[in-house]
N, C-alpha and C positions, 0 to 999 in steps of 0.2 A: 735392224734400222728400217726409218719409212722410207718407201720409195719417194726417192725426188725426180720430178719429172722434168725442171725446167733451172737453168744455173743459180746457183745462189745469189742473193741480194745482195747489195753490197755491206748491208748493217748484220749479216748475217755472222760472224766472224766474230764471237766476244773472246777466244783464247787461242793465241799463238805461243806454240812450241819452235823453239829454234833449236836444231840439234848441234851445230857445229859453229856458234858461234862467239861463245862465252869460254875461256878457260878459269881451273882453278891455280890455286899455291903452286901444284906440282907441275902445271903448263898442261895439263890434261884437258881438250875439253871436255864440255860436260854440255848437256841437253837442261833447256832454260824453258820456263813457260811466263807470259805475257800478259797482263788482262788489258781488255780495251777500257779507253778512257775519252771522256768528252772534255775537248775544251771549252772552258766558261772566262769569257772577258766581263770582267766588271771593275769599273772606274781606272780603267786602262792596266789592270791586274789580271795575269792568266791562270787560273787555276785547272789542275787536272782532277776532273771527277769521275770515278771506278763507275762505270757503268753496269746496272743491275736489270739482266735480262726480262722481259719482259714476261708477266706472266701465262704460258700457252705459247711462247714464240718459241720458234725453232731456231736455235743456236747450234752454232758448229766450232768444233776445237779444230786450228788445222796446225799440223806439226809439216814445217819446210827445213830443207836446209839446204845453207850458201853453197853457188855455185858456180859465179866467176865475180870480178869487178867490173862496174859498169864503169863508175864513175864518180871523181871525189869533190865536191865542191863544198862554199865557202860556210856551212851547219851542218856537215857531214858526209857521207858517203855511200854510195848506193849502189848497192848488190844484188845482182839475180839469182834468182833461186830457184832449187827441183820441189816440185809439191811430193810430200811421201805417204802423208794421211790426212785422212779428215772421218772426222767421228760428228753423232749426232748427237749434242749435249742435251736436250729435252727427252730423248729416249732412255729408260732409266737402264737398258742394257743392250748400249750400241756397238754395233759391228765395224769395222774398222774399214775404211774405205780404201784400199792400196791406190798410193800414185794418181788419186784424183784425176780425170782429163777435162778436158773444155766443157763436158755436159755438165760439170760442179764451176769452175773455175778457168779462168784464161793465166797464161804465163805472169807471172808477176814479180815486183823488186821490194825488198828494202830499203828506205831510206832511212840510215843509222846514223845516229849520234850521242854523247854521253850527256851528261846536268847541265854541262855548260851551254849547251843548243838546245836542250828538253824545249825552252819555250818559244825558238823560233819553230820545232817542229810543229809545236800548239800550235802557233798561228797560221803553219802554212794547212793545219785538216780543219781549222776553221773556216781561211777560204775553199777548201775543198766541199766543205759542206756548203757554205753559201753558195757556189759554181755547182749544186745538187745536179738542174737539171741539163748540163752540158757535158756532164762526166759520159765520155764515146763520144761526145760531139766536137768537141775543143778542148779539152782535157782529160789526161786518164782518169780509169775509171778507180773511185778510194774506196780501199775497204778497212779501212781504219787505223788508229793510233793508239799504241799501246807501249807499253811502262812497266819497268821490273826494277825496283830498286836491288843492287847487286849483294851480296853477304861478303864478307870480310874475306880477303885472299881471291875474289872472282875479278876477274877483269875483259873488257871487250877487247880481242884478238885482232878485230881487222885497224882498231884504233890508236893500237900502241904503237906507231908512228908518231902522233900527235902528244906532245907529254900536257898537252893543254888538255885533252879528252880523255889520257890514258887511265888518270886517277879519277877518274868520276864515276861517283859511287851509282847512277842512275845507268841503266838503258833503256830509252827511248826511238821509236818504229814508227814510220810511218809504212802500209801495206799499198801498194800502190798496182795497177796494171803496167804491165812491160811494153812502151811503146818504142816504136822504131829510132834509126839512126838522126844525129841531130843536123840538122842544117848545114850545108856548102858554101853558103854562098856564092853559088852560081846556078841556080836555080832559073829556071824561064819564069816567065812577064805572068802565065800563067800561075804559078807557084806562086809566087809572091803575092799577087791579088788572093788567092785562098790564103797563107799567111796573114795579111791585110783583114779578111774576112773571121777569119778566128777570133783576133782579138776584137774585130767591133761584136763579137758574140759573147764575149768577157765583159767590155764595157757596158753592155745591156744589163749586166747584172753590179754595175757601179763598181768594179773591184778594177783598180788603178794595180799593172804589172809595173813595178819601178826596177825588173831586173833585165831587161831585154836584150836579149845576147843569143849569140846563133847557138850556142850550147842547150838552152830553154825552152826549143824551137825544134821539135822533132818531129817525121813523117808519123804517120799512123800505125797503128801495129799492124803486119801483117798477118791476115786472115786467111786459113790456118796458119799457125797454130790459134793465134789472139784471135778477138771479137772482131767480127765487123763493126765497120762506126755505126753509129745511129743518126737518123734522119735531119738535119738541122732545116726546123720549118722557118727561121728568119734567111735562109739563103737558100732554101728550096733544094737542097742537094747535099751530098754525105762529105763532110770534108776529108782532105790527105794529110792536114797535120793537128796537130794536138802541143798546147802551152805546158810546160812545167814549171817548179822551183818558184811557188807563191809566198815561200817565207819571208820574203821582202817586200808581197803587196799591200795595201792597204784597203779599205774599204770607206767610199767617199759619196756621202749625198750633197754633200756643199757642191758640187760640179754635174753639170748636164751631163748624158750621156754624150754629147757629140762632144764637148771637151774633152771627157776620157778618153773616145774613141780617137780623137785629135792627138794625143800624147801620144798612144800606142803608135799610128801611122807617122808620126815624125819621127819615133825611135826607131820604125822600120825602115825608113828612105836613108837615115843615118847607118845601118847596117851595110846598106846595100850599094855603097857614095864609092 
């Protein structure tokens, strides 16, 4: 394998192996592999298209597997995970990278769901990609969306709780950075105004959060093991928290940015009443 010297990008990641989170007929699991996919909106229709690496890029296979529950909300459920490998798909005979550490990858979650959520997952790595250049800044950082339609007798394990998700024949990923604990609400004057400050860094990029709940609302990850944040030059200093759970925002140019920002800051004073 080539030397990499500096962490992977975030578009770097075209195939996830998940080792422990599909079983089959006999309740066996079994080890699943992934391809990334881009979501395309057109005429308010979301299509998943298999993305085809790029000729000369370096792609990486990374195989994780689940490692506790984070957390389940209203398009599925979001799991952390141990990284176990990563291979270099552009090298025609790569060396297996054990256990990846921060010099490849920071901690990271899955956010899982079955057919029935596939397209709120679409929509929430669509704003992830719109929100490109705030990923560390005010949102984790995305390393993609990826799709396995399941074979006859497979079913996803952590969703057979839900008999709305159990039978659905898709599994859908979103790959996400593991940021910290989610909001108290008792937070100091200080907290809140950086709160405040995140999302008018969201409405700079016109994307209306219509979920805002202290659950969506998490500190930064902490540095080590995670990234440090990255510099935010509209507020001239590194923020402490980071927005999640975009599958319910929308993206709005009929509204000024200080409208946006106006929404956001009213849902916030509503939080905190």
């Amino acid at each position: 394998m080539a030397e990499h010297s500096q962490r992977l990008h975030e578009s770097s990641i075209s195939l996830l192996t998940i080792t422990n989170l599909v079983v089959n007929s006999q309740g066996e699991t079994i080890p699943v592999s992934l391809e990334r996919c881009r979501p395309e909106e057109e005429d308010g229709k979301l299509e998943c298209v298999i993305l085809d690496p790029k000729p000369g890029a370096t792609t990486f296979e990374l195989e994780v597997s689940v490692k506790d529950d984070i957390g389940y909300g209203r398009c599925g459920i979001v799991l952390g995970t141990k990284l176990e490998a990563l291979w270099d798909l552009s090298d025609p005979d790569p060396d297996e990278i054990v256990s990846p550490g921060p010099e490849y990858l920071p901690p990271l979650v899955l956010k899982v769901a079955g057919e029935s959520n596939m397209d709120h997952l679409g929509k929430e790595a669509l704003n992830y990609g719109w929100l490109r250049s705030l990923q560390g800044v005010a949102v984790p950082r995305y390393y993609g969306w990826f799709n396995l339609s399941l074979q006859e007798g497979q079913s996803i394990s952590r969703l057979q709780a839900s008999d709305e998700d159990s039978n659905n024949r898709v599994l859908s990923i979103l790959v996400l950075e593991r940021v910290g604990d989610h909001i108290t609400l008792k937070e100091s004057e200080d907290d809140i105004e950086d709160i405040r400050d995140v999302f008018r860094d969201i409405s700079l990029k016109y994307v209306v959060h219509r979920d805002i709940r202290a659950q969506n609302i998490c500190q930064a990850p902490k540095s080590p093991p995670g990234y440090a944040g990255e510099y935010c030059s509209f507020h001239e200093r590194i923020h402490d928290y980071r927005i999640i759970d975009f599958d319910a925002s929308t993206l709005s140019k009929e509204h000024t940015r200080p409208v946006i920002s106006s929404h956001h800051i009213v849902e916030i004073g509503t939080l905190y009443r």
